[in-house]
FITORMI-549122 format. One record per residue (C-alpha): x, y, z. Coordinates in steps of 0.001 Angstrom, whole numbers, padded with zeros to 6 digits, always signed. Each point is the difference from the previous one (the first is absolute). Last residue first. Example, Ala and Ser with C-alpha at 12.3 -4.5 7.8 and 13.67 -1.06 7.14 Angstrom:
+013670-001060+007140/-001370-003440+000660/
END
This chain:
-026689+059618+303178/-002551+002912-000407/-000848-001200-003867/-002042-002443+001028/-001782+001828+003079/-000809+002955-002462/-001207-002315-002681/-002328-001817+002697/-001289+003229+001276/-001200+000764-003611/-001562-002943-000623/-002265+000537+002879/-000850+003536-000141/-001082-000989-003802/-002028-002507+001435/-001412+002325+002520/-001041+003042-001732/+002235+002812+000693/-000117+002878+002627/+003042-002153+001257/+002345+003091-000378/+003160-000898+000062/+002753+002449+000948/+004236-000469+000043/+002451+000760+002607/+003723+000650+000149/-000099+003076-002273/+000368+002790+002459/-001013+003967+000032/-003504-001822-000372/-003351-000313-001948/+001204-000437-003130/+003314-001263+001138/-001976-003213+001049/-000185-001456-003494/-003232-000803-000992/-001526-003473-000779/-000347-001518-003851/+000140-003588-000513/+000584-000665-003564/+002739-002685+001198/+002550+002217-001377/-001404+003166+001773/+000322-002105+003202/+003414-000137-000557/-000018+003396-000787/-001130+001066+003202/+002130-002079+002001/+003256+001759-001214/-001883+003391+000495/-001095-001109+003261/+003803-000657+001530/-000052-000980+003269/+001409-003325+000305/-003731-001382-000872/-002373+002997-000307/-001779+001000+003608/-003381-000039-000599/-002867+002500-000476/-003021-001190-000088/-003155+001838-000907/-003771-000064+000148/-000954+003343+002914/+000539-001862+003635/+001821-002176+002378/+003104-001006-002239/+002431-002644+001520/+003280+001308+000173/+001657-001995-002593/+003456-001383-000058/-000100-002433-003429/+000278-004058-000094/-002300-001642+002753/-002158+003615-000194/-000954-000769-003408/-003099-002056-000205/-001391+000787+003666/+000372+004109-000658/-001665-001103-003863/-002745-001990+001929/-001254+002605+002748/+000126+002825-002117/-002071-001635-002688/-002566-001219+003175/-000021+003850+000820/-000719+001015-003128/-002849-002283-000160/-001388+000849+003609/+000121+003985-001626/-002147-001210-002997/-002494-001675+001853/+000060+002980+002332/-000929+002379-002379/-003637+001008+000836/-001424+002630-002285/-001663+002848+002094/+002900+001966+000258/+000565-000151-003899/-003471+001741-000528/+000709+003655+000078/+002666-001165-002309/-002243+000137-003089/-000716+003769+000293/+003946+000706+000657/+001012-002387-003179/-002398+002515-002149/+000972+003339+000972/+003853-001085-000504/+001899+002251+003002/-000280+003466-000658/+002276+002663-001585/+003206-002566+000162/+002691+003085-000180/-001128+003559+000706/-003031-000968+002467/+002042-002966+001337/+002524+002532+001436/-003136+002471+001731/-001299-003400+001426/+003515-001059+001583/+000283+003062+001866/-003287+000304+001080/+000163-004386+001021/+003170+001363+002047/-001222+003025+001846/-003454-002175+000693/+002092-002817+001319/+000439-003145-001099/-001622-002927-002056/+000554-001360-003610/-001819-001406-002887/+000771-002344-003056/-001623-000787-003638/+001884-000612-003019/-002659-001993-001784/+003013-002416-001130/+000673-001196+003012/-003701-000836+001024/+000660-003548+001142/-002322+000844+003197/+002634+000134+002927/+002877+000440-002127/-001233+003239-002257/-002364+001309+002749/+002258+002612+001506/+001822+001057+003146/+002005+002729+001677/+000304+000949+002984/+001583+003422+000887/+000906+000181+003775/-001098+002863+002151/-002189-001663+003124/+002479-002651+000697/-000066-003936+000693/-003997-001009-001092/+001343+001696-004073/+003264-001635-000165/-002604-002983-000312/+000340-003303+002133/-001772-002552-001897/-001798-002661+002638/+001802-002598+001730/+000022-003385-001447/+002807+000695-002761/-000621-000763-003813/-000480+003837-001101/-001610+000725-003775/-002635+002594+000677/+002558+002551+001096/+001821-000529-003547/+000074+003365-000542/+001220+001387+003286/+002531+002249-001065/+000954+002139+003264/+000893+003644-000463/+001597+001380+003030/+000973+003809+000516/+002805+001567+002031/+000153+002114+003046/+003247-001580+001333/-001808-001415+003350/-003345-001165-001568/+001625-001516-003231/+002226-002136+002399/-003008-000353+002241/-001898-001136-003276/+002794-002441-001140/+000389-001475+003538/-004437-000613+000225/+000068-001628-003185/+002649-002517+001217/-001411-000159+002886/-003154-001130-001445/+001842-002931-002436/+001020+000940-003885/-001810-002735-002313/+002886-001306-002392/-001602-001343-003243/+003837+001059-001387/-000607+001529-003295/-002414+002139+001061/-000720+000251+003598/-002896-000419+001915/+000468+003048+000749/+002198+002086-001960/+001678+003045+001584/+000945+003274-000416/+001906+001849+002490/-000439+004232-000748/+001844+003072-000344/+004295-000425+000664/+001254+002629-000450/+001752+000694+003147/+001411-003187+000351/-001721-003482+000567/+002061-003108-001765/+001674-001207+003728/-003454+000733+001656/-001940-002483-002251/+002443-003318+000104/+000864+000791+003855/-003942-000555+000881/-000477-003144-002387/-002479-000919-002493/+000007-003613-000646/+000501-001560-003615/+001729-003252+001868/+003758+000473-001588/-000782+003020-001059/-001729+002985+001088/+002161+002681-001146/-001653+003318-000416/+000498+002063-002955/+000442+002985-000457/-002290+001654-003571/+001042+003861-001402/-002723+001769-000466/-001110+001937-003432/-003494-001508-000298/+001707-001870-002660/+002295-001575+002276/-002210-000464+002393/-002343-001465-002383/+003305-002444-001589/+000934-001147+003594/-002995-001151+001150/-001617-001596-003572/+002069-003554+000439/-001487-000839+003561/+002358-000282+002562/+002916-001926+001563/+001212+002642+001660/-002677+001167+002180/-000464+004067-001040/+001392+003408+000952/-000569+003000-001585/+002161+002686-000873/-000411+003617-000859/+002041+001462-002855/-002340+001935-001470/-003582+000104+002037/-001967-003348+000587/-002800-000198+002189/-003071+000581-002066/+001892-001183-002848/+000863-002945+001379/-003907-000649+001093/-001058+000271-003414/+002535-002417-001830/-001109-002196+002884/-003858-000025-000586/+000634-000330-003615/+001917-003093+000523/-002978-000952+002368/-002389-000202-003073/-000807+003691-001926/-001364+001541+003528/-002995+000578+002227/+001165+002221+002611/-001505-000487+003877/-000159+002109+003337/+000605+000318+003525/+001804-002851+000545/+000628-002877+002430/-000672-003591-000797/-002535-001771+002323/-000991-002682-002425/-003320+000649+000060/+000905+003557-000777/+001967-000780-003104/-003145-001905-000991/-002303+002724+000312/+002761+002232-001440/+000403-001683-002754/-003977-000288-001055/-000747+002981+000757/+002624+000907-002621/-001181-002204-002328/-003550+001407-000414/+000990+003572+000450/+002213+000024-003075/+003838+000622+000119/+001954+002683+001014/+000775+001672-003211/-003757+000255-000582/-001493-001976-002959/+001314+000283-003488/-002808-001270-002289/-000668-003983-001481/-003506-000789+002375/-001775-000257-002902/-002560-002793+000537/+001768-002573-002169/+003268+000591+001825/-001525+000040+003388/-001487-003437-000808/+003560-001591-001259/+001102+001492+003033/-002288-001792+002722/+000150-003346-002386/+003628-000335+000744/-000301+000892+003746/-002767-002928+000087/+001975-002271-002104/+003256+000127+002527/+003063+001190-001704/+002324-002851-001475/+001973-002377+001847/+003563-000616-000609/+001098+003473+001895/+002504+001939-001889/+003851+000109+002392/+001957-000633-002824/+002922-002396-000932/-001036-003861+000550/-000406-000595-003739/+000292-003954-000897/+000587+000291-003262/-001624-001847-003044/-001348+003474-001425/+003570+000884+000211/+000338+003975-001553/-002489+000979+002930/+002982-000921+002293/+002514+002168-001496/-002514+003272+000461/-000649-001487+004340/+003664+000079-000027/+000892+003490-001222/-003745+001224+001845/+001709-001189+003523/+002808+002126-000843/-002066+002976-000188/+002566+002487-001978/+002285+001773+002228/-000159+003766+000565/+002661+001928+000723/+000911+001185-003498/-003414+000616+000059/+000405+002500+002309/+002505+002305-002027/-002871+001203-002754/+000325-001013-003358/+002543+001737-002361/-000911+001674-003564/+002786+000359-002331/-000543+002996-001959/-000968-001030-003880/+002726+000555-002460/
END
């Protein structure tokens, strides 16, 4: 008889992407109206499509440098630099997801913990997991604010880092300067890290210029990527910012797990700078601006300022219940204990075309009463 063989003891901790268990039962409904994941509705701009359709015919298909090519990095840092962000040097990673699975394992010994914005973006808790960390969460409800008693009452003496998501994911909440600026004297005064998410930095709906974690501190690590901001999610292309000690760190990790970054999506981003979004940006903000006026008669929503979510407030309380109503009416939205220690809340993501958007919102409204 064969000896039983047993998987390791962190994926027993893992949880499967919730948002993929909906997002798998809506491809089965062709008819559906699919709300569930956070992939852009417009597709990569021609001229970044013909860029790597070129470098593919002319051989450009090696490894290149664990760091990323010259092209693109210039690139980054001429336009991190514009924007004023602090750093002393630059990783080009496998999308932001890769980004973060690096940075935990720069920071992360056994048993450390890291703190992050509770509600929060499905892959936080799983990568510190993995990374062997243990994840604290920090309660922002009812308005998604971050809060000074909220941070010091989960810091002990392991704690490692604050990670954050701005503009967030699944909330659209855009954290205010002094917000930024009480996380990083936190981090400051405990000797602790801070790893900002800012993948949807392109996609912000308030007057005031983007505040990056970046223009508060001189340490932070800032991640980003070009999978939202150019429709490139499936390219797997992201970047992040920090110090010298922390891109090193981070480097020597990607080395022995990603190699390199895809040769071919980093030649054809060199262009995505140049490309002007802001057509698509004024559209996501005119989606954000009609589902918040649809719905906010008959749901409590905080009224999203960035990234292309919504998250609101389930009627009585109970998403799951809400959820499958929805399910019934091939309407298919994610449940907020996805993202949350709670279940009271529910995401849309209106990266949708509009008709569908439309029907959809109508369901939702219907079967709210």
């Amino acid at each position: 008889m064969p000896t039983t063989k047993f998987l390791s003891t962190r994926i027993q901790e893992i949880r499967p992407s919730g948002i993929r268990k909906i997002f798998d039962l809506a491809c089965q409904f062709p008819d559906g109206l699919d709300l569930s994941i956070g992939n852009p509705d417009f597709d990569v701009p021609e001229p970044i499509k013909n860029e790597a359709i070129f470098q593919i015919k002319n051989g450009f298909n090696q490894y290149v440098s664990t760091r990323g090519i010259d092209d693109l990095r210039q690139v980054i840092i001429k336009h991190l630099e514009s924007r004023k962000v602090n750093f002393e040097d630059i990783l080009i990673t496998s999308g932001t997801t890769g980004a973060l699975y690096l940075a935990m394992l720069a920071i992360i010994s056994p048993g450390d913990e890291i703190l992050m914005a509770d509600p929060y973006f499905v892959a936080y808790a799983n990568v510190i997991i993995m990374c062997g960390g243990i994840p604290k969460i920090i309660n922002t409800y009812p308005d998604f604010k971050l809060r000074e008693d909220a941070i010091l009452s989960q810091i002990t003496s392991k704690t490692k880092a604050i990670l954050i998501n701005n503009p967030g994911n699944p909330t659209g909440f855009v954290y205010s300067t002094e917000e930024l600026k009480l996380v990083a004297e936190i981090a400051d005064k405990h000797g602790l890290h801070v790893v900002s998410d800012e993948v949807y930095d392109k996609f912000v709906y308030v007057n005031e210029p983007f505040v990056s974690m970046g223009n508060i501190t001189t340490d932070a690590v800032v991640m980003s990527g070009f999978s939202k901001s150019t429709g490139m999610t499936g390219w797997r292309l992201g970047y992040v910012s920090g110090t010298k000690e922390m891109i090193d760190a981070m480097a020597t990790f990607q080395q022995y797990s990603y190699v390199c970054a895809n040769s071919v999506t980093q030649k054809a981003a060199v262009l995505a700078f140049d490309v002007d979004m802001s057509e698509y940006v004024k559209k996501y903000k005119a989606r954000r601006d009609f589902v918040y006026s649809a719905l906010k008669d008959q749901f409590n929503i905080i009224k999203p300022e960035g990234a292309f979510y919504i998250f609101p407030e389930a009627p009585g309380g109970d998403a799951e219940a809400f959820i499958n109503k929805a399910i019934e009416h091939k309407v298919f939205i994610i449940p907020g204990n996805v993202f949350s220690e709670r279940n009271t809340h529910f995401r849309i993501s209106y990266a949708v075309n509009d008709e569908k958007l439309q029907k959809a919102v109508d369901v939702l409204k219907k079967i709210s009463n």
